[in-house]
C-alpha positions as CSV (number, residue, x, y, z in Angstrom):
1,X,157.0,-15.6,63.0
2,X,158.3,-16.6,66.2
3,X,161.0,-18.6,68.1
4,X,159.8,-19.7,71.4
5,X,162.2,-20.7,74.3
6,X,161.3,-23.0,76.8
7,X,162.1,-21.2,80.3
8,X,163.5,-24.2,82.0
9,X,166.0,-24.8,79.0
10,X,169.7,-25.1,79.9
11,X,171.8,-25.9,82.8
12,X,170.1,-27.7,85.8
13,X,171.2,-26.9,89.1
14,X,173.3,-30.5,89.4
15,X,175.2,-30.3,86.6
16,X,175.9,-26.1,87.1
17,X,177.0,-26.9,90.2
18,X,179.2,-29.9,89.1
19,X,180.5,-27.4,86.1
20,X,181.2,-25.0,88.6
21,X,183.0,-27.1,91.1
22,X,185.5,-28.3,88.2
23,X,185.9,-24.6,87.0
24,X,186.7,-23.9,90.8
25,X,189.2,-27.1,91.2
26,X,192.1,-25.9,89.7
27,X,192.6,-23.0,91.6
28,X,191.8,-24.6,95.2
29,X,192.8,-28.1,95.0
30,X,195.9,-30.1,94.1
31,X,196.7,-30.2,90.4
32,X,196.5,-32.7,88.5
33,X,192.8,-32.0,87.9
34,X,190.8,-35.4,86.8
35,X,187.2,-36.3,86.2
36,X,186.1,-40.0,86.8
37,X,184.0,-40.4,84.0
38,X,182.6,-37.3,81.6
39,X,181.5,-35.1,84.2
40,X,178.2,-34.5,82.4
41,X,176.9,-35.8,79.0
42,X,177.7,-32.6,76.7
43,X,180.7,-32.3,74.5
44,X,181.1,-29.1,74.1
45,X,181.3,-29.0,78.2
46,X,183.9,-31.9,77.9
47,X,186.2,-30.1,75.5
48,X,185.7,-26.9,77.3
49,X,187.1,-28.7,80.8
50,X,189.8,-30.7,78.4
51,X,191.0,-27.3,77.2
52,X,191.7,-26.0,80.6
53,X,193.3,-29.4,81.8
54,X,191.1,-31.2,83.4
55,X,191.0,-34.5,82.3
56,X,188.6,-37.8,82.2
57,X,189.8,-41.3,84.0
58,X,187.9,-44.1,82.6
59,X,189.6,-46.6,84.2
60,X,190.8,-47.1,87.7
61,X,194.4,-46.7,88.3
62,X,196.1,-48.5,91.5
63,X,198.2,-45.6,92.4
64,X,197.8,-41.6,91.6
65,X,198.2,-38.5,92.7
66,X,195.5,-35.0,92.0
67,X,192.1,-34.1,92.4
68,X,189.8,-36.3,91.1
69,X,186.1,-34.8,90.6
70,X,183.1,-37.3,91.0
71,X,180.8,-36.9,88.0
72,X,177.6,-35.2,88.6
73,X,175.7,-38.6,87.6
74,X,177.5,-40.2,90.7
75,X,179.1,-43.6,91.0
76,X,179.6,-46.6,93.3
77,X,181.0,-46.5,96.5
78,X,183.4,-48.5,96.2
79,X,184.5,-46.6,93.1
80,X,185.0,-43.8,95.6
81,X,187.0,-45.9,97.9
82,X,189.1,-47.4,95.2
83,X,190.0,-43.9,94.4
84,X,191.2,-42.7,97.4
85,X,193.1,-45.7,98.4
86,X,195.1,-45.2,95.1
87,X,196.1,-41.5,96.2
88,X,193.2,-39.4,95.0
89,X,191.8,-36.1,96.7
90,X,188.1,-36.8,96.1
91,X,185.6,-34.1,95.3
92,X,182.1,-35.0,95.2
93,X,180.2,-33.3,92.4
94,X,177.1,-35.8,92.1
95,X,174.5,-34.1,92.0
96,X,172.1,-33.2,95.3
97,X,169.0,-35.0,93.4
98,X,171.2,-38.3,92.8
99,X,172.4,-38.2,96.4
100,X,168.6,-38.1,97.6
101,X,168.2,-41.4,95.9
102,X,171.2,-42.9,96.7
103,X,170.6,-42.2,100.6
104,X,167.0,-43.9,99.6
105,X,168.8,-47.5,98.3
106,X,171.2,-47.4,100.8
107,X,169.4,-46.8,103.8
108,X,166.9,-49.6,102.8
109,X,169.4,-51.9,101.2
110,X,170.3,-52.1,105.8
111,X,167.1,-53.1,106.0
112,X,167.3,-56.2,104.0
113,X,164.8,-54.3,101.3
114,X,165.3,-55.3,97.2
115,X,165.7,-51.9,94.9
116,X,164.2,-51.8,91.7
117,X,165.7,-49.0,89.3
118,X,163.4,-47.8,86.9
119,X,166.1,-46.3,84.3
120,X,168.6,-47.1,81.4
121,X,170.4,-50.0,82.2
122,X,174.0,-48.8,80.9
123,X,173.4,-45.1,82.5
124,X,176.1,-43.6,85.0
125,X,174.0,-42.9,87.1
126,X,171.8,-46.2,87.3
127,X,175.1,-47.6,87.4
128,X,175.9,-45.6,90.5
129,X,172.5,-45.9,92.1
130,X,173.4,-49.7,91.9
131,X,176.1,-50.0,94.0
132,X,174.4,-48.7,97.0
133,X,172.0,-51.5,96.6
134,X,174.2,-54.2,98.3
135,X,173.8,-56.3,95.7
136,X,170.0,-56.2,95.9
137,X,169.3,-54.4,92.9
138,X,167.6,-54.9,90.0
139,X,167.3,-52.2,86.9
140,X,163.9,-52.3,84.8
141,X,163.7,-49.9,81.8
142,X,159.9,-51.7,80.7
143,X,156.7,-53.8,82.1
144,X,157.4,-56.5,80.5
145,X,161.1,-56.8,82.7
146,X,159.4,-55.5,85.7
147,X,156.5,-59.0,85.4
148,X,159.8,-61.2,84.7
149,X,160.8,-60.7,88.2
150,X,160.3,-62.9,91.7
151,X,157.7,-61.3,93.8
152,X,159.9,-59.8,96.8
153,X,158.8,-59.7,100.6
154,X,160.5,-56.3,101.0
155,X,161.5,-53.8,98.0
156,X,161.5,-50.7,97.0
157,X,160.8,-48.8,93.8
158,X,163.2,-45.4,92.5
159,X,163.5,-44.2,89.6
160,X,166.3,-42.7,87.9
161,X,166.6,-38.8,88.2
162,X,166.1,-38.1,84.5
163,X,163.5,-40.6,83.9
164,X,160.1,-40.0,81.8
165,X,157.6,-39.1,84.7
166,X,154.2,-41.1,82.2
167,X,156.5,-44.2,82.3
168,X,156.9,-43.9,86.0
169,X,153.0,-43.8,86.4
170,X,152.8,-46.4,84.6
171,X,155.2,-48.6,86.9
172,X,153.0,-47.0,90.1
173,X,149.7,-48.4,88.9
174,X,151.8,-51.8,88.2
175,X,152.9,-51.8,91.7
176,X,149.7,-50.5,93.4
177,X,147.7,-53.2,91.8
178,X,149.8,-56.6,92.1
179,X,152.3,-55.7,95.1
180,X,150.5,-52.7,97.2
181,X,153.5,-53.5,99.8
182,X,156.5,-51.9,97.7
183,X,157.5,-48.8,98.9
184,X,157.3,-46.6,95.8
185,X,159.4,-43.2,95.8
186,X,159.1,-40.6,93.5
187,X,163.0,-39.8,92.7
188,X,162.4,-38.2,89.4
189,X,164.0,-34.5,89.8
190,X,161.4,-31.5,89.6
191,X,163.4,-29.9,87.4
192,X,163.2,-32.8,84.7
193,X,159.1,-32.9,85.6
194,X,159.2,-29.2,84.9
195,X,161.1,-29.8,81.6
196,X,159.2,-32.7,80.0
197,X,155.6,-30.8,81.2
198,X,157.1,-27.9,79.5
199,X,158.3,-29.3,76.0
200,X,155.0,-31.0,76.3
201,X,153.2,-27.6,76.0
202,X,155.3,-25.8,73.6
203,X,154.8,-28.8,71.3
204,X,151.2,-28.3,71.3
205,X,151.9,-24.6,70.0
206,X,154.7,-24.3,67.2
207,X,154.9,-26.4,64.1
208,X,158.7,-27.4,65.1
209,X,160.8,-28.2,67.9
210,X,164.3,-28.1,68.4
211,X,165.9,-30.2,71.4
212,X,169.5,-29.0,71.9
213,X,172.1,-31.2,73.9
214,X,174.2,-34.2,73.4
215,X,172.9,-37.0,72.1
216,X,174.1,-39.5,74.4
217,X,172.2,-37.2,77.4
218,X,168.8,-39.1,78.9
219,X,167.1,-36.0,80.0
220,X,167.7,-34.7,76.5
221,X,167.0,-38.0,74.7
222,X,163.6,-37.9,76.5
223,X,162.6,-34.4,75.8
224,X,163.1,-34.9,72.0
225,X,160.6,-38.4,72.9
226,X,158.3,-36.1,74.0
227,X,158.6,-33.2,71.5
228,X,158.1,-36.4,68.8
229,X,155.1,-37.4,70.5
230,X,153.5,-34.5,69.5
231,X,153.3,-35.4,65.7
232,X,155.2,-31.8,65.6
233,X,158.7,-32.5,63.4
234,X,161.0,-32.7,65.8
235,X,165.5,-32.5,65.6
236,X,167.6,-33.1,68.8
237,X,170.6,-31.6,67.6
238,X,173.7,-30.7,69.7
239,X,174.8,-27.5,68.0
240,X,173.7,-25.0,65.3
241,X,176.0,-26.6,62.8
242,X,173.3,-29.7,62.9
243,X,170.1,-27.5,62.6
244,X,168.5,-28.4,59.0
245,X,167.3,-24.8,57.8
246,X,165.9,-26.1,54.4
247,X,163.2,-28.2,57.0
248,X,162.5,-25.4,58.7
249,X,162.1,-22.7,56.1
250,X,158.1,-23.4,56.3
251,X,157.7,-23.5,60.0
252,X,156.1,-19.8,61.1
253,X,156.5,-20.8,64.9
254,X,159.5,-22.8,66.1
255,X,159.8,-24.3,70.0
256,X,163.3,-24.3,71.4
257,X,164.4,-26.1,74.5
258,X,167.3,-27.8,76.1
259,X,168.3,-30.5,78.3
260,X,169.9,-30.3,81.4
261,X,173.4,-30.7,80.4
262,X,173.3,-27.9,77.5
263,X,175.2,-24.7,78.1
264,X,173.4,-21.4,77.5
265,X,176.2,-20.4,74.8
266,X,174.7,-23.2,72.7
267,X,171.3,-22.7,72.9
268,X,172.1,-18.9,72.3
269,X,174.2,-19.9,68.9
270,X,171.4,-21.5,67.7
271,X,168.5,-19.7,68.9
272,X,170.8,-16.6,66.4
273,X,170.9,-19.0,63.7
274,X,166.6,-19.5,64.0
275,X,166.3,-15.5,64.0
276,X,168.9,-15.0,61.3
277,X,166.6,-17.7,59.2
278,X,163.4,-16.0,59.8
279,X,164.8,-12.5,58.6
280,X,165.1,-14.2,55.5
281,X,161.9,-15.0,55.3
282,X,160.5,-11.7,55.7
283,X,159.8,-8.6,53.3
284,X,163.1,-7.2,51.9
285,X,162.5,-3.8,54.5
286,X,162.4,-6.0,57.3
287,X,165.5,-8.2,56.3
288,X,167.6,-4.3,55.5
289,X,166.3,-3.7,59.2
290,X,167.6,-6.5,60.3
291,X,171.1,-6.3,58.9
292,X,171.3,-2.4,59.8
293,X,170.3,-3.3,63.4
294,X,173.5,-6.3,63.7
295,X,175.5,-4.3,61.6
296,X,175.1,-1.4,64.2
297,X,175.5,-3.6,67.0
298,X,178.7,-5.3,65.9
299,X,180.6,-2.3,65.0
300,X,179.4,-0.6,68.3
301,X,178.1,2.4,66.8
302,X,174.5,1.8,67.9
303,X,175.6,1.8,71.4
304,X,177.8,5.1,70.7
305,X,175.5,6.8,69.3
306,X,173.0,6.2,72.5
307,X,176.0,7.1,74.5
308,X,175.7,10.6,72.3
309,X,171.8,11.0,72.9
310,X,172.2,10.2,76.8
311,X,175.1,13.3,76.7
312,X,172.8,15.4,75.6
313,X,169.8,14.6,77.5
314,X,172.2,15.3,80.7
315,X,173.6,18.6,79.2
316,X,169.6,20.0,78.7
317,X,169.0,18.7,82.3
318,X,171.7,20.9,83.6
319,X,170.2,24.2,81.1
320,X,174.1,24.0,79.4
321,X,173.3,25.1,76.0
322,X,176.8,24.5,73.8
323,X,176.1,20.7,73.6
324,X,177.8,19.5,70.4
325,X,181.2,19.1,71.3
326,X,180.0,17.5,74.4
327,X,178.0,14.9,72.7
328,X,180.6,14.2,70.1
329,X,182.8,13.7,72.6
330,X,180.9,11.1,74.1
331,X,180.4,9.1,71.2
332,X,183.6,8.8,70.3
333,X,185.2,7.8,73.6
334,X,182.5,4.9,73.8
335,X,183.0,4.1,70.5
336,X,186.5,3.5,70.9
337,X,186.3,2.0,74.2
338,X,184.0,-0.6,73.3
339,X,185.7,-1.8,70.1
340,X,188.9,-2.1,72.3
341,X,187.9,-3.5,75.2
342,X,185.8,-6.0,73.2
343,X,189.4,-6.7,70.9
344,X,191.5,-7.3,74.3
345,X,188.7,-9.4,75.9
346,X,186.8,-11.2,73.4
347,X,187.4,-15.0,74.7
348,X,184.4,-14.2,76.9
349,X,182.4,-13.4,73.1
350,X,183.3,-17.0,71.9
351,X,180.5,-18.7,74.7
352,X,178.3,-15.4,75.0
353,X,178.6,-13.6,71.3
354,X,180.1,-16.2,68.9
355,X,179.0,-13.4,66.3
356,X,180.5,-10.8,67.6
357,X,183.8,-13.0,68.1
358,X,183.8,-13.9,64.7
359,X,182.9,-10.6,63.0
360,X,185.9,-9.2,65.3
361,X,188.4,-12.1,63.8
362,X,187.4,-11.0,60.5
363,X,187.1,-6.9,60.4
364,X,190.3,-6.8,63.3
365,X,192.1,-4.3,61.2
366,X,189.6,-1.9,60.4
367,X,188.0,-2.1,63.9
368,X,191.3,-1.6,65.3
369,X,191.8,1.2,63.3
370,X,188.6,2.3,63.8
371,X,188.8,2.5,67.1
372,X,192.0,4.7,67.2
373,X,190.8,7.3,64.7
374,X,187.6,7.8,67.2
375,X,190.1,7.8,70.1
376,X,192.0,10.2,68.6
377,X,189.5,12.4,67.2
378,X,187.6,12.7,70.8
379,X,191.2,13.6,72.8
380,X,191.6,16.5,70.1
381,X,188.2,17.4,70.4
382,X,188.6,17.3,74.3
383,X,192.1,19.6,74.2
384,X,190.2,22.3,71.9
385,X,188.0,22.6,74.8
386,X,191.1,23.0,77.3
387,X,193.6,21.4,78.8
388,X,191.4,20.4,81.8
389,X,189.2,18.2,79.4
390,X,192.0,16.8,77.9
391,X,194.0,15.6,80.9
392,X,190.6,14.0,82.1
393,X,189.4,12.2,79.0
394,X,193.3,10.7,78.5
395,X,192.9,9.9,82.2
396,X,189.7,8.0,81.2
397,X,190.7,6.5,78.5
398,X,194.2,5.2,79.7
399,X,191.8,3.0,82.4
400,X,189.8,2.1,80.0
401,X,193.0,0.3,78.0
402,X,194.5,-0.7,80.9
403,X,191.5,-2.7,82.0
404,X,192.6,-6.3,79.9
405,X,196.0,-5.9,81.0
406,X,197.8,-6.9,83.3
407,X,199.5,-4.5,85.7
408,X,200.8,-5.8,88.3
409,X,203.2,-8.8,89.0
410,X,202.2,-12.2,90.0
411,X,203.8,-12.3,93.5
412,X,201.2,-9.7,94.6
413,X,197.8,-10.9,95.5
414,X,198.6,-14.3,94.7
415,X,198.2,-13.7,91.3
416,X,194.1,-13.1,92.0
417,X,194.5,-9.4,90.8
418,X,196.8,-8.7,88.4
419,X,194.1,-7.1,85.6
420,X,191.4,-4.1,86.7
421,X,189.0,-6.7,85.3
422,X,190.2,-9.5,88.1
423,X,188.1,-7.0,90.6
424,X,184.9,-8.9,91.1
425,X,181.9,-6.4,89.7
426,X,184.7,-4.0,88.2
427,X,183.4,-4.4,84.7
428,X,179.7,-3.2,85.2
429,X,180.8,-0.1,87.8
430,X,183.3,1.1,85.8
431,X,181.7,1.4,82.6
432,X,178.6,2.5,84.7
433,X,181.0,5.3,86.2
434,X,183.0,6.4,82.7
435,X,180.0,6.7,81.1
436,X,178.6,9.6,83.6
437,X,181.5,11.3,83.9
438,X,181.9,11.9,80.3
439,X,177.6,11.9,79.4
440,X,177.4,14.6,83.0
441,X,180.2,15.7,84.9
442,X,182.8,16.4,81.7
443,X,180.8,18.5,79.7
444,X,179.7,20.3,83.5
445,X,183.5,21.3,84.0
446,X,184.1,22.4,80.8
447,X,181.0,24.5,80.8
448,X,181.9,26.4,84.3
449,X,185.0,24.3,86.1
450,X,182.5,23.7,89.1
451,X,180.4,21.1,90.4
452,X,176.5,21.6,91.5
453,X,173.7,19.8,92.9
454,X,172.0,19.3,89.9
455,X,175.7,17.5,88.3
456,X,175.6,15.4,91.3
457,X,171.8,14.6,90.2
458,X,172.5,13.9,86.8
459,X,175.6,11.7,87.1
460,X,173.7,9.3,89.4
461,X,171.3,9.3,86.9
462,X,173.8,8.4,83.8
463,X,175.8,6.0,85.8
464,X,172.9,4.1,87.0
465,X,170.9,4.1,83.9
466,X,174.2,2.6,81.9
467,X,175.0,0.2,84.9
468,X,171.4,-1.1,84.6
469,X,172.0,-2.2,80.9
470,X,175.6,-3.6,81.5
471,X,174.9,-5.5,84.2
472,X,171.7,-7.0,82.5
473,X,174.0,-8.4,79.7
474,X,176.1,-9.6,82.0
475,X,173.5,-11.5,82.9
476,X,172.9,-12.7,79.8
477,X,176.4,-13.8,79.6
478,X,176.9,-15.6,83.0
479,X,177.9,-19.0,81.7
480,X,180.8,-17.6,79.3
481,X,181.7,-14.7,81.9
482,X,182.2,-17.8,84.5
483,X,184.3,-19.8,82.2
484,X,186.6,-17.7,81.4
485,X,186.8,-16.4,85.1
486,X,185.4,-13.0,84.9
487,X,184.0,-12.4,88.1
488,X,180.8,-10.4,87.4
489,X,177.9,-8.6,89.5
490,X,175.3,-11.2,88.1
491,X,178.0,-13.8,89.2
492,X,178.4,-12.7,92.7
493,X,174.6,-12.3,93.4
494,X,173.0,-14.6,90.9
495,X,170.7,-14.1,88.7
496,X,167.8,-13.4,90.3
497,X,169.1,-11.3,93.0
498,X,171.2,-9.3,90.4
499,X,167.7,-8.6,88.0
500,X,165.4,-7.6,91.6
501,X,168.4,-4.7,91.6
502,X,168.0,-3.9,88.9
503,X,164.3,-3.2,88.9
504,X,164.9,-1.4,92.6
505,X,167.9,0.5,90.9
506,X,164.9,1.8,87.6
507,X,162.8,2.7,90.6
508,X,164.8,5.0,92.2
509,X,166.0,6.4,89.2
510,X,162.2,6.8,88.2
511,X,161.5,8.5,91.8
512,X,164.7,11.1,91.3
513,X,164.1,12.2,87.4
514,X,160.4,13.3,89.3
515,X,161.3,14.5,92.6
516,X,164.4,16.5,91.3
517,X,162.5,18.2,88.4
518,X,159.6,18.6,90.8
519,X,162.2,20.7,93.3
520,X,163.8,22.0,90.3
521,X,166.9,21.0,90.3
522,X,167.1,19.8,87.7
523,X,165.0,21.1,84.5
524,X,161.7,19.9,83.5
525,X,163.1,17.7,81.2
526,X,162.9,15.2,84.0
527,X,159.4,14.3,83.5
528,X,159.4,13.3,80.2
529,X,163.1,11.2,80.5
530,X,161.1,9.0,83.6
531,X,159.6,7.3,80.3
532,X,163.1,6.0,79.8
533,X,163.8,3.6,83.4
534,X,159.6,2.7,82.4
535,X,160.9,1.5,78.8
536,X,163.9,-0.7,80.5
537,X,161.7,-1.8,83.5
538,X,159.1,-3.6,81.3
539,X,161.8,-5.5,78.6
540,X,163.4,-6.3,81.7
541,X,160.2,-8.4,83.2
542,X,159.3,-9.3,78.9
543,X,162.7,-11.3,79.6
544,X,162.3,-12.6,82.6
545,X,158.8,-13.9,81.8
546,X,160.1,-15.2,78.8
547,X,158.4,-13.0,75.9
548,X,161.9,-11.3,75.1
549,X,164.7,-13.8,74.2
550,X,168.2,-13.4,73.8
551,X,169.1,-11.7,70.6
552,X,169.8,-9.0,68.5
553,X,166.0,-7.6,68.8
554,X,166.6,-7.8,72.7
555,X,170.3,-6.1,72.6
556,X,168.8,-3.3,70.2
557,X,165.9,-2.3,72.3
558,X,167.8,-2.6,75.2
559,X,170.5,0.1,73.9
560,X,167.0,2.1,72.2
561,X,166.2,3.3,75.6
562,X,169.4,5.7,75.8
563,X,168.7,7.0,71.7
564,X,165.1,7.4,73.8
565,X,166.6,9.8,75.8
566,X,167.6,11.9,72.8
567,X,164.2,11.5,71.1
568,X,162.6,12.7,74.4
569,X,165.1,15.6,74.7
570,X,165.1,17.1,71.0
571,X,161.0,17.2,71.4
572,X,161.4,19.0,74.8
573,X,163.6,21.8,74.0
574,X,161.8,22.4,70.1
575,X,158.6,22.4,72.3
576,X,159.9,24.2,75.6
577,X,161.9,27.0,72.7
């Protein structure tokens, strides 16, 4: 059974760049922040932008004051104008693909040419297209219009950005054969060519498919033409709450894609509620695996307990032989960490975990609890070993609270950085850095209260092996870490930038485990751990080529590779013994 995701599903670059520019707004430009318009055709984007108070005009008013954001379908001119006579700040979020064709009408409305639309009549952005036609326009959305009208001795022929590319073929060969003198232009965007080729293919492979995104969006309307085309059955739903799982029960291979307007965090939700449906399906060993691997995942201990295994893969690469403490230790601090950190800053979980939101609303005692009994337990643990393990595990663990909260006033910084977390990238380096101190460095001092070459070694190692995995789920999570303002690594570079470091980041780690043990300074235990940055390095490219999807299958062998480590270490020292 498999759920397959189209890899052009989600946000397109218009409308991330519109979402973005309204996310930006309140912070740069003059408050009140408006939209004229929807800004895109999503709800749950709408509600999201209503929630932070930014607010939709439908009508224009004679006098104002504010930002007003253009929506990324565009609109008139004169709408612009009217706007800015009446007091407006105007920000221009149509999108680049829109402009293109707008430039097109306008340019040859100067030229005396007629435009003909090829689009939805009522559509924003045919709408807006119109008014740059100088009154010289004409909107077809069939043949049959398109033979109604006057032969013209100049026109033009566009097509609406979202339109269906066969239906636009169709209107060439119309014009090629009874008016070869239009000027035809292409103005459908590649990345809705890309998406209706796409949803075309998957259809011809699966036995359902699910369009998510709202149902008043073209682009999505169209794919969910296309995917019904197929014969395949076929739901454009815009959340998981609409997904009928009694019609899908049968379906052994389901097709999942999105329009343009669609938020990742949705197409996530339901692509969780799909694999939670198959689970059921399954044999009842493969439905307890299931629920053991979320379970695990949820409560943080899976993660903990690879924080444990990577403690004592480090501690056998520095030949220190009283691990235990050390390890425990480790799993405890993450343990606690985690569950805190994730209780302080879960409104990023409610767009990029809704699960893990939820399951914290519900379980917020005992977590909480939880947490301080493991907190607890590894600063005693830590003060049995000394008062030099102590100080520096409290140390450690006081930044780790402190990250959610804000420490300093408001007057400072402008307000930017009031909480560790306002530090752009501070998430993903600190939890990178914690993580070797206590896996490589802490059970070092404790052992002989000095560093060496081969601690040095080893904490590069840790620390990069645990910012690898937290800064590919942040990558995961870019739409809700954006929303909510949490400036992230993955946000800085993008996406593809931040996944190439990534992969150069497991290759030098690959290249040091070898050369080190090689030169000895570490212990031969190197050789067999470079199986670990291999294991990462190729779910890594599974993702990005689309054969590993978003999940709890993806999470859980992306945290395997540090109980990996522990595997790989137990065989070495029964074998080396």
């Amino acid at each position: 059974m498999k759920i397959l995701l189209a890899k052009t599903a989600g946000f397109c670059m218009g409308v991330r760049r519109a979402v973005e520019m309204a996310l930006d707004a309140p912070n740069k430009h003059e408050n009140p922040i408006y939209t004229y318009g929807p800004l895109i055709h999503n709800p749950h984007v709408l509600n999201l932008l209503k929630e932070k108070g930014i607010s939709v005009i439908d009508d224009m008013p004679d006098h104002g004051s504010g930002t007003v954001l253009i929506r990324a379908h565009g609109v008139p001119p004169q709408a612009k104008e009217k706007l800015k006579k009446a007091g407006f700040t105007i920000i221009d979020a149509t999108c680049p693909r829109v402009i293109k064709v707008q430039t097109i009408i306008n340019k040859h409305a100067r030229q005396s040419y007629t435009s003909i639309i090829i689009g939805d009549k009522d559509h924003p952005e045919v709408r807006g297209l119109l008014g740059y036609s100088d009154g010289k326009g004409y909107v077809v959305d069939n043949i049959n219009d398109l033979d109604s009208l006057p032969a013209f001795e100049k026109a033009i022929i566009v097509a609406q950005t979202t339109q269906n590319i066969e239906f636009f073929e169709e209107i060439k060969k119309w014009a090629n054969k009874k008016f070869p003198h239009y000027k035809i232009f292409n103005t459908i965007c590649d990345s809705t060519s890309k998406r209706q080729a796409e949803v075309k293919r998957l259809s011809g492979s699966v036995d359902a498919v699910i369009v998510v995104g709202g149902h008043n969006s073209g682009n999505t309307q169209r794919l969910a033409e296309i995917a019904k085309e197929s014969g395949k059955p076929s739901y454009h739903i815009e959340s998981e709450n609409e997904l009928d799982l009694k019609a899908l029960a049968s379906a052994k291979n389901i097709g999942l894609t999105a329009g343009a307007s669609t938020p990742n965090w949705i197409t996530k939700r339901v692509y969780r509620s799909l694999e939670s449906l198959f689970f059921k399906k399954e044999q009842r060993w493969r439905k307890a695996f299931f629920s053991i691997q979320r379970s695990l995942l949820l409560t943080n201990i899976y993660v903990s307990l690879g924080a444990g295994c990577l403690c004592y893969a480090c501690t056998r690469l520095q030949a220190i032989e009283h691990h235990f403490p050390h390890v425990l230790i480790s799993i405890l601090y993450v343990l606690s960490m985690h569950i805190l950190n994730n209780m302080t800053g879960s409104k990023a979980d409610q767009y990029n975990d809704p699960e893990r939101a939820l399951f914290y609303r519900k379980h917020k005692v005992f977590l909480a609890a939880l947490a301080v009994i493991a907190g607890s337990a590894g600063l005693i643990a830590a003060y049995l070993m000394g008062i030099t393990s102590f100080l520096i595990l409290f140390l450690m663990s006081l930044l780790g609270l402190s990250y959610n909260i804000r420490l300093l006033p408001e007057s400072l910084f402008g307000g930017r950085y009031r909480r560790i977390r306002d530090i752009p990238g501070s998430k993903t380096v600190l939890i990178a850095a914690a993580w070797g101190i206590v896996t490589s460095i802490f059970p070092t001092l404790s052992a002989s209260e000095s560093i060496s070459v081969s601690t040095i070694i080893v904490f590069f190692l840790s620390a990069c092996m645990v910012f690898v995995r937290t800064a590919f789920f942040d990558t995961l999570d870019m739409q809700g870490d954006r929303i909510v303002g949490r400036a992230t690594i993955p946000i800085l570079l993008g996406e593809k930038r931040t996944m190439r470091l990534l992969k150069i980041m497991l290759t030098v780690i690959l290249a040091t485990l070898l050369l080190s043990s090689a030169f000895q300074f570490i212990s031969t235990l190197g050789f067999l751990l470079a199986l670990c940055p291999v294991f990462i390095f190729v779910i890594l490219s599974a993702y990005e080529r689309g054969y590993m999807l978003p999940g709890i299958r993806l999470e859980f062998l992306v945290e395997t590779h540090f109980v990996l480590a522990g595997i790989i270490t137990i065989i070495w020292s029964v074998v080396s013994q």
